[in-house]
N, C-alpha and C positions, 0 to 999 in steps of 0.2 A: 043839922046833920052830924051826922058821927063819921067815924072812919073805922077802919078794920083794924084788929092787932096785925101788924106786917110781923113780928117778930120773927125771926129765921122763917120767914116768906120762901128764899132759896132753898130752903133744905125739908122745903113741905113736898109730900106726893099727890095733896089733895086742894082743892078750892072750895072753902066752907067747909069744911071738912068731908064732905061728900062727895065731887066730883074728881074726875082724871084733871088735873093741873095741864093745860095746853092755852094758848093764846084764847082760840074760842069759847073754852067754862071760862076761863077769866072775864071774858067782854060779854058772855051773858050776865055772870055774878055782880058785874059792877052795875049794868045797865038796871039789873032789877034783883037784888038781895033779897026782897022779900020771898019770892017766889021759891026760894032755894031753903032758905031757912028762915024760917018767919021768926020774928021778932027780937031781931038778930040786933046789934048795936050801929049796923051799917043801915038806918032806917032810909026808907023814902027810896027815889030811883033818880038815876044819872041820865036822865036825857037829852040835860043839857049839853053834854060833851059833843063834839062832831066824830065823824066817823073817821077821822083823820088823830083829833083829840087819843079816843078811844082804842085805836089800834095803837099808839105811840104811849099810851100807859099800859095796856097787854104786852108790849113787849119791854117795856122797861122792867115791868114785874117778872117775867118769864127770866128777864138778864139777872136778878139778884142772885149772887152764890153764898155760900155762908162763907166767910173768912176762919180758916184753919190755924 
């Protein structure tokens, strides 16, 4: 698997570039990338995570700011 560019993550308004940026496009994006943008670098799906996992990394992304 791959991973997503986070680069200035905080200072995006979007998830994959399509979606409103909120806790829940996050934990769909992660759970299944394909579905959002196919053939994206973030191949395959997260199912593995718990729903404890998965809420606890939506908010940790959601917490990034950019540094000024």
């Amino acid at each position: 698997r791959m991973a997503p560019n986070l680069s200035n993550f905080g200072d995006r308004d979007f998830v994959a570039g399509i979606m409103e940026k909120n806790e829940e496009n996050i934990k769909k994006w992660i759970r299944n990338p394909e579905a959002f943008k196919p053939g994206n670098t973030m191949s395959g799906t997260y199912g593995d995570l718990s729903d404890d996992e998965l809420d606890a990394l939506a908010e940790y992304l959601m917490g990034l700011k950019v540094q000024e």
